[in-house]
C-alpha positions as CSV (number, residue, x, y, z in Angstrom):
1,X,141.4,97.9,193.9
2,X,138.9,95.6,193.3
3,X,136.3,97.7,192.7
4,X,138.3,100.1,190.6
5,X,139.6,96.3,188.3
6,X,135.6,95.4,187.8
7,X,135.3,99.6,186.9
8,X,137.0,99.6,183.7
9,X,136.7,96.0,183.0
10,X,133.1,97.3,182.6
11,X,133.9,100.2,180.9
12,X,135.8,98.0,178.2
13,X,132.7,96.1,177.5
14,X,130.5,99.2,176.8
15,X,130.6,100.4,172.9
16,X,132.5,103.3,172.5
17,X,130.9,105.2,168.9
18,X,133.7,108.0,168.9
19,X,136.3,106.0,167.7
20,X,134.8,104.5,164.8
21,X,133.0,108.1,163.8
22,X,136.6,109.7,163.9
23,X,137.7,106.8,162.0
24,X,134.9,107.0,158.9
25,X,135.4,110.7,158.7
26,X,139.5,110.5,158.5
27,X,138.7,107.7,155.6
28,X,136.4,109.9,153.7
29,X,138.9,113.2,154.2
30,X,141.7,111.3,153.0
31,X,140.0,109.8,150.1
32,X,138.7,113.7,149.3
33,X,142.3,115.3,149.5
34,X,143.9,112.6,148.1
35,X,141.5,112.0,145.1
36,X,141.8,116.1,144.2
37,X,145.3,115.8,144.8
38,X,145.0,112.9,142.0
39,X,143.1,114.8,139.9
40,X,144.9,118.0,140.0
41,X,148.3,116.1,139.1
42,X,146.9,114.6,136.2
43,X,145.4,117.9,134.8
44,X,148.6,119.7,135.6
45,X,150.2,116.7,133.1
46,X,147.6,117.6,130.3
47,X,148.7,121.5,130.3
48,X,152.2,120.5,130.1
49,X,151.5,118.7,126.4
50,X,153.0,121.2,123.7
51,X,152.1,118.8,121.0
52,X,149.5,119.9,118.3
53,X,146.2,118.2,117.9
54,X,145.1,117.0,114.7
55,X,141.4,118.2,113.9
56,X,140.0,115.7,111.7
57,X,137.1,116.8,109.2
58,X,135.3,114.0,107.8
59,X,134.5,113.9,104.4
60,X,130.9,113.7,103.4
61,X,130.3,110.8,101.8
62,X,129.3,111.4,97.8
63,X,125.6,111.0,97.2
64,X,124.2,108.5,95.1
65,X,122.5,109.5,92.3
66,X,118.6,109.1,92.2
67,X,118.1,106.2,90.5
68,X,115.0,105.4,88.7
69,X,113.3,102.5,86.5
70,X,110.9,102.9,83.9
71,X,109.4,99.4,83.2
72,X,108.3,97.9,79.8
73,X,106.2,94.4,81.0
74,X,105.8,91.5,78.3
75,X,108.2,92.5,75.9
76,X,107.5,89.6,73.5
77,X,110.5,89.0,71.2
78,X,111.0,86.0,68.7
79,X,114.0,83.6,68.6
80,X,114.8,82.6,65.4
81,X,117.6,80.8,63.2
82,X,118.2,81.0,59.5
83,X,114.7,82.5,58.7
84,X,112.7,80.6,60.8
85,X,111.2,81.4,64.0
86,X,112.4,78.7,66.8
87,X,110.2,80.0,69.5
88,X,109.3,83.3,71.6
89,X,111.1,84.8,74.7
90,X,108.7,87.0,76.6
91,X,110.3,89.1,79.3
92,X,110.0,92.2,81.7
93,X,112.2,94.8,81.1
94,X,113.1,97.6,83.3
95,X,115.1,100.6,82.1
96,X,117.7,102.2,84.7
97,X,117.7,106.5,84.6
98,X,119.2,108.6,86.5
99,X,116.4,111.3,88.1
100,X,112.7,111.4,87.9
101,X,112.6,114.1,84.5
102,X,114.6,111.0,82.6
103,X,112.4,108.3,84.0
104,X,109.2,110.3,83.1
105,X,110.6,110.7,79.8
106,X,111.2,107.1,79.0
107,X,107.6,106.4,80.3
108,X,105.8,108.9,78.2
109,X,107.9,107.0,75.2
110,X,107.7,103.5,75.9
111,X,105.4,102.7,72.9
112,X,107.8,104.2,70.5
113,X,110.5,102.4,72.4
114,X,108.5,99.4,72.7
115,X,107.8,99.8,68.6
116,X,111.6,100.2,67.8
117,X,112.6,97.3,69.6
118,X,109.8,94.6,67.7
119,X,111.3,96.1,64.4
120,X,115.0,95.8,65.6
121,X,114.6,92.5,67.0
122,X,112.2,91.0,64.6
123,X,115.1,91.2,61.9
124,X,118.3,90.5,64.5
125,X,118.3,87.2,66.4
126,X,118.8,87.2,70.1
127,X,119.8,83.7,70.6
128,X,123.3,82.5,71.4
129,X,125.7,81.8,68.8
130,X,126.2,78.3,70.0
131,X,122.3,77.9,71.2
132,X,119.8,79.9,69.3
133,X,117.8,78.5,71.4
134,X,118.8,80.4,74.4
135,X,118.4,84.2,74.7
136,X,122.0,86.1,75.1
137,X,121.2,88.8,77.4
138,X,124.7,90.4,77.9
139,X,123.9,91.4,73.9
140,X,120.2,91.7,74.5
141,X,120.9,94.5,77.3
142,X,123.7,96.0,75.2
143,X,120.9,96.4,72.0
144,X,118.1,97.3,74.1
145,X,119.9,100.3,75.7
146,X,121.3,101.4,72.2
147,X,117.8,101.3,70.4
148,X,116.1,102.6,73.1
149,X,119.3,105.9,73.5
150,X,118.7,106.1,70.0
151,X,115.1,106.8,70.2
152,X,114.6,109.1,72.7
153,X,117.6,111.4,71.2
154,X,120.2,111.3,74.1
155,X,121.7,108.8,76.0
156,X,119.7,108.5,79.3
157,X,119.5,104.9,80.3
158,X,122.2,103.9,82.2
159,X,121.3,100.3,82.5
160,X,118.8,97.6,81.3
161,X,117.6,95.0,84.1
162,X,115.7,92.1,82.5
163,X,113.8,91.1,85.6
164,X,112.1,88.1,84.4
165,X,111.8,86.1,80.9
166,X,109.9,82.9,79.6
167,X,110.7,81.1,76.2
168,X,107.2,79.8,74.4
């Protein structure tokens, strides 16, 4: 018996790979079955669903219209009070329209524009009531779009921008 004791105590110590082989591939079976099992439970949910789904169109958002500025640099425009001339305001004006035919249009004008504002403007202050002193050019913008609408025939600047302006 001896013999037979050191036997299997020796075949205890030896590695057996079958066991752990059989083990991995249960493991990986089980995960397969019971993932598809998973997967086919939560698909068979989804069918059951008799609720209607809401297609949703999205709106394109409106496009912007094609702004464009026709620029009139140095417009040199006096500052006076009672008759007399205080001092001069130059400025750059730019003149907003609304597509390039309009802009073009403005540009091929902007000496007779330029013209109509000297005579408006040499006879109309642009000072502040409180400050002649001090160009006002909420009015200024206001007048300058009016004369310049007036001239051309037909209202096509939407906005004045007065980039830049000096007082000498």
């Amino acid at each position: 018996m001896a013999e037979e004791e050191k036997e299997t105590s020796e075949e205890n110590k030896k590695p057996s790979g079958g066991g752990k082989k059989l083990l991995i591939v249960g493991l990986l079976a089980g995960l397969i079955v019971g993932g598809g099992g998973a997967a086919g439970f939560f698909i068979m949910q989804s069918g059951d669903e008799t609720e209607p789904v809401e297609v949703v169109i999205e709106e394109k958002a409106p496009e912007l219209p094609d702004y464009q500025y026709a620029k009139i640099e140095k417009l040199n425009l006096p500052l006076f009070y009672k008759g007399r001339v205080l001092n001069y305001a130059v400025m750059n004006v730019s003149l907003e329209t609304i597509g390039n035919d309009d802009k073009l249009l403005v540009v091929k004008n902007v000496i007779i524009i330029k013209d109509a504002l000297l005579r408006y403007f040499s006879v109309n202050p642009i000072g502040r009531e409180d400050n002649p002193r001090i160009v006002d050019f909420d009015r200024l913008s206001a007048k300058i779009k009016e004369v310049e609408n007036q001239e051309i025939g037909r209202e096509i600047v939407n906005r004045v921008v007065i980039s830049e302006s000096r007082n000498f």
